[in-house]
C-alpha positions in Angstrom: 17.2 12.1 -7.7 16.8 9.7 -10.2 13.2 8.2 -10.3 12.3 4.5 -9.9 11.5 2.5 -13.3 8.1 1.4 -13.2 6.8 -2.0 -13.2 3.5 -2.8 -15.6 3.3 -6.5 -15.0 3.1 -6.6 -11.3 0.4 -9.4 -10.7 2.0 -12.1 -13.6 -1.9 -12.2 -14.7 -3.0 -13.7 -11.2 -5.6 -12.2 -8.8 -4.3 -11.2 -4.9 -4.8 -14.3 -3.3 -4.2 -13.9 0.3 -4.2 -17.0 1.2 -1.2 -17.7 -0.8 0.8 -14.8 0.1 -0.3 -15.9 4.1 1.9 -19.3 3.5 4.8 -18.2 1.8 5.6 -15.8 4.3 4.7 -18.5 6.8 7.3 -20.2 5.0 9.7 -17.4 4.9 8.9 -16.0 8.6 10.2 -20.1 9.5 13.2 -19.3 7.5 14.4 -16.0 9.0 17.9 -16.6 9.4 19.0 -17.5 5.8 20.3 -14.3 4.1 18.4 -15.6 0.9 16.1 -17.6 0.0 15.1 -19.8 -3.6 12.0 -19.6 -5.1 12.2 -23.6 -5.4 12.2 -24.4 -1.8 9.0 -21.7 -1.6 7.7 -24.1 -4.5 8.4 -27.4 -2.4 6.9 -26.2 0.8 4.0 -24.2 -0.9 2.9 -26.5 -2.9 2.6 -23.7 -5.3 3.8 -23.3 -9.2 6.9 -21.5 -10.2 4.4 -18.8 -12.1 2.1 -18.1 -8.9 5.8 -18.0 -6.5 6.6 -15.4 -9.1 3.2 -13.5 -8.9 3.2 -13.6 -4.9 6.7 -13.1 -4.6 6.1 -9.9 -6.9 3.1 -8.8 -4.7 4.8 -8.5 -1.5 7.7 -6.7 -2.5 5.3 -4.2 -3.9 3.6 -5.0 -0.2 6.5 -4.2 1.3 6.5 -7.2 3.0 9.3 -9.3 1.1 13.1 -8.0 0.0 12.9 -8.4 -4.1 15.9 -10.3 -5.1 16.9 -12.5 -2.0 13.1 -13.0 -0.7 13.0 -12.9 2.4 10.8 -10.7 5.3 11.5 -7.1 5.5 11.6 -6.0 8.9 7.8 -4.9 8.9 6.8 -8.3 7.0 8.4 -10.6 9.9 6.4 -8.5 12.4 2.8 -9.0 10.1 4.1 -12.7 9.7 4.0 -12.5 13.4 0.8 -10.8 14.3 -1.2 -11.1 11.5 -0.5 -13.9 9.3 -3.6 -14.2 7.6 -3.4 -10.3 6.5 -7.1 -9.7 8.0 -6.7 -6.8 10.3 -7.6 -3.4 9.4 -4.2 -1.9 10.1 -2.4 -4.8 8.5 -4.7 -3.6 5.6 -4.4 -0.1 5.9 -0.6 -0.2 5.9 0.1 -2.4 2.7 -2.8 -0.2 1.0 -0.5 2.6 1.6 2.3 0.6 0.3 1.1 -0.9 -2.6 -0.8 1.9 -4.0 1.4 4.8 -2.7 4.8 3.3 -4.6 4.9 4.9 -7.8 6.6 1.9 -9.6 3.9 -0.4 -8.8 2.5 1.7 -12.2 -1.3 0.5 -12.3 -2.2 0.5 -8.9 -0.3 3.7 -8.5 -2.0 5.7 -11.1 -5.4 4.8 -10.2 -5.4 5.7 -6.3 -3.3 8.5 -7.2 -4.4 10.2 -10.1 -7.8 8.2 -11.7 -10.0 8.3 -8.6 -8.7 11.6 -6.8 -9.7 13.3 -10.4 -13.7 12.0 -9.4 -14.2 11.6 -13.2 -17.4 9.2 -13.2 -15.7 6.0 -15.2 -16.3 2.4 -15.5 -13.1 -0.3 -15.3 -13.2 -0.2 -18.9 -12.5 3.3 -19.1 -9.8 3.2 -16.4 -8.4 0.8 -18.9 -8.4 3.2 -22.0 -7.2 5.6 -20.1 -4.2 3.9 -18.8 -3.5 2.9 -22.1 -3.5 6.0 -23.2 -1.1 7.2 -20.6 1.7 4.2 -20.9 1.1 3.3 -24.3 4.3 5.2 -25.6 6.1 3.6 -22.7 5.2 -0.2 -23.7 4.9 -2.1 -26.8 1.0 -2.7 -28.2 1.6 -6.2 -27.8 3.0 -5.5 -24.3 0.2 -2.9 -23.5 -2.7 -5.5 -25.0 -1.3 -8.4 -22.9 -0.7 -6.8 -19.5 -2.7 -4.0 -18.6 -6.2 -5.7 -18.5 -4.8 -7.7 -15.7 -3.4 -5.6 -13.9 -6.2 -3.4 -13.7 -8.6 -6.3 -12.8 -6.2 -7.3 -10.2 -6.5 -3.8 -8.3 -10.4 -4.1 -8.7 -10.9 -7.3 -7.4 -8.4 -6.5 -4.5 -10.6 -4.4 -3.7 -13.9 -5.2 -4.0 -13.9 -9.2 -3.6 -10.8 -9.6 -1.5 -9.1 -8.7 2.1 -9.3 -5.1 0.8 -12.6 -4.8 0.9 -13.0 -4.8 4.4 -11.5 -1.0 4.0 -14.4 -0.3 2.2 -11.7 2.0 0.0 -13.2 1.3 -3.5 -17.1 0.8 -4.4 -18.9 -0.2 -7.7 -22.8 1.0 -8.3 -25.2 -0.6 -10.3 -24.0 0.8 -13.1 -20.4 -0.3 -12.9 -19.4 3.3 -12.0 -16.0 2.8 -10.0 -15.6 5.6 -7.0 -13.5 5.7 -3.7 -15.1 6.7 -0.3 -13.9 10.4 -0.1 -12.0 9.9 3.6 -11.3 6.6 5.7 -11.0 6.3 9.3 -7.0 5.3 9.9 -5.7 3.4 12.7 -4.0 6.6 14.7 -1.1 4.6 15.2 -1.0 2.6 11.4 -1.3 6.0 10.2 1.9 7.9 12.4 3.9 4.8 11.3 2.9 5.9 7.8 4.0 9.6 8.4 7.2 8.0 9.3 7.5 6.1 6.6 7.3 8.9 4.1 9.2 11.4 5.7 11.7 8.9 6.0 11.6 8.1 2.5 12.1 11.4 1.4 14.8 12.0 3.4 13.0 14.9 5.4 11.8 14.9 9.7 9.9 18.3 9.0 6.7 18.5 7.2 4.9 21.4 5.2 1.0 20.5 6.3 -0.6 21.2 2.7 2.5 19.8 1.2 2.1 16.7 2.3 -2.3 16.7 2.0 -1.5 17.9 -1.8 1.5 14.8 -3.0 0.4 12.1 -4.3 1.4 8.6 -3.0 1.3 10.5 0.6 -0.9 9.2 3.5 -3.6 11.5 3.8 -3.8 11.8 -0.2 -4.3 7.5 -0.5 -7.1 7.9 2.5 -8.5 11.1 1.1 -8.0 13.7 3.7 -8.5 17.2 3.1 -5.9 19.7 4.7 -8.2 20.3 7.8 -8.9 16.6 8.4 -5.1 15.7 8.0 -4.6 18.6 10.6 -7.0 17.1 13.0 -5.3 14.1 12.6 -1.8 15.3 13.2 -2.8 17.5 16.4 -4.1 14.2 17.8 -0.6 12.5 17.5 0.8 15.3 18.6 -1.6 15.9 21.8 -0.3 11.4 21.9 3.3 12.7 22.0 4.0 10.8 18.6 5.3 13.4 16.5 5.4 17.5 17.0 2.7 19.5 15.2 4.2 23.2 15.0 2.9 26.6 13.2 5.2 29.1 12.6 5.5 32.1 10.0 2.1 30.9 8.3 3.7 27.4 7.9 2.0 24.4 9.7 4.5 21.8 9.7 4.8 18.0 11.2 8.1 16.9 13.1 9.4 13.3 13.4 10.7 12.9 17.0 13.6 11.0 17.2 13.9 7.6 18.7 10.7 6.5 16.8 9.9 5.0 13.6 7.6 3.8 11.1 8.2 0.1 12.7 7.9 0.9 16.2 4.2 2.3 15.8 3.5 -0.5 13.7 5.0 -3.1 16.8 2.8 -0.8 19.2 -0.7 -1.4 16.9 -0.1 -4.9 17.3 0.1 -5.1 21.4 -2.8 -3.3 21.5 -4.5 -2.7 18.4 -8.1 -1.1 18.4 -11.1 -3.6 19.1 -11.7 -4.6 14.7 -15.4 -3.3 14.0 -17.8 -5.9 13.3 -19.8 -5.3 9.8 
């Protein structure tokens, strides 16, 4: 299988503005029925430049939230548009962090939740930034490289630390600037079956392996930093829910989709009746 080309330039050199990305799929949630959708009329109800269209357009495909090309919802960002407009709750969060940083074309935010934290290597954003561009730079131009990747690294960072993100408390900064994840997150139980889902169904696969899955990168217990027994836990519990089948055989622990469900119908289910949000 042929793998997806990678995108340097994801944020067009703006931050993640919520806020922004909250009204145009406002605008394109009141627009559902149109099979496509220009990036003008976004600009003439948005109020919003052609360039910042572009960089919010660009974040919600890698969101998951808006069809690249024709821009409209995807069938998970009508029902966010729906629930959760201002993108605020923690399973609203937790499923585009899984998204965005789990999608190994979205390059920078890829490689650091997949291969720059996991590696606990103590590093400031400046040397996240030498080493990504020591990692793409025979991939890119120097000019392409110089222009780009400085953004895009302090668009993940401030995602996370100063924006919506934060509130999953995924990525900290000490005194001395030292970047580090929390080493495992509480998930939503049912954000995080819709997940499973999601990846098994991207893969093409309804069965499993257990340490397979806690050893991938861009899989949901490697973004939230499960272990193999905590991702066990977690998957008896879904199983003991009836969500999915947890089985051991020959040695081999393995997860089973059930059919009939899907990644979208947990996510409909969090949002009738999603968890009471913590208060911090």
């Amino acid at each position: 299988m042929a793998q997806p080309s990678r995108k340097l330039q994801l944020s067009n050199g703006y931050l993640l503005e919520f806020g922004q990305l909250s009204r145009v799929l406002h605008f394109l949630a009141e627009h559902a029925a149109e099979k496509r959708i220009y990036r003008k009329a976004i600009r003439e109800s948005t109020g919003l430049a052609d360039r910042q269209i572009g960089s919010v357009v660009s974040i919600g495909c890698a969101l998951g939230l808006i069809k690249p090309i024709v821009q409209t919802l995807t069938p998970v960002g009508a029902l966010i548009a729906a629930n959760d407009i201002l993108l605020e709750k923690t399973g609203t969060l937790q499923w585009c962090h899984y998204k965005g940083a789990g999608n190994s074309r979205n390059l920078v935010w890829y490689e650091i939740f997949n291969r720059i934290l996991p590696s606990e290597r103590i590093a400031t954003e400046a040397e996240w930034l030498s080493d990504l561009r020591d990692a793409v730079s025979d991939q890119y131009t120097d000019r392409t490289v110089g222009k780009h990747l400085h953004e895009e690294v302090r668009f993940v960072v401030d995602a996370y630390l100063n924006r919506n993100f934060k509130k999953l408390e995924l990525l900290h900064r000490n005194a001395d600037s030292i970047l580090f994840r929390k080493r495992r997150l509480d998930v939503d139980p049912t954000v995080f079956c819709a997940m499973i889902y999601d990846y098994a169904v991207g893969r093409g696969e309804n069965l499993l392996q257990v340490r397979e899955v806690v050893e991938t990168k861009g899989s949901p217990p490697y973004l939230f930093g499960f272990d193999e027994t905590a991702f066990h836990q977690t998957v008896e519990f879904l199983h003991e829910s009836g969500w999915l089948r947890y089985e051991s055989t020959h040695n081999l622990d393995q997860v089973r989709l059930r059919d009939g469900l899907s990644a979208l119908s947990f996510l409909e289910r969090y949002y009738e009746s999603p968890a009471p949000e913590s208060k911090k």
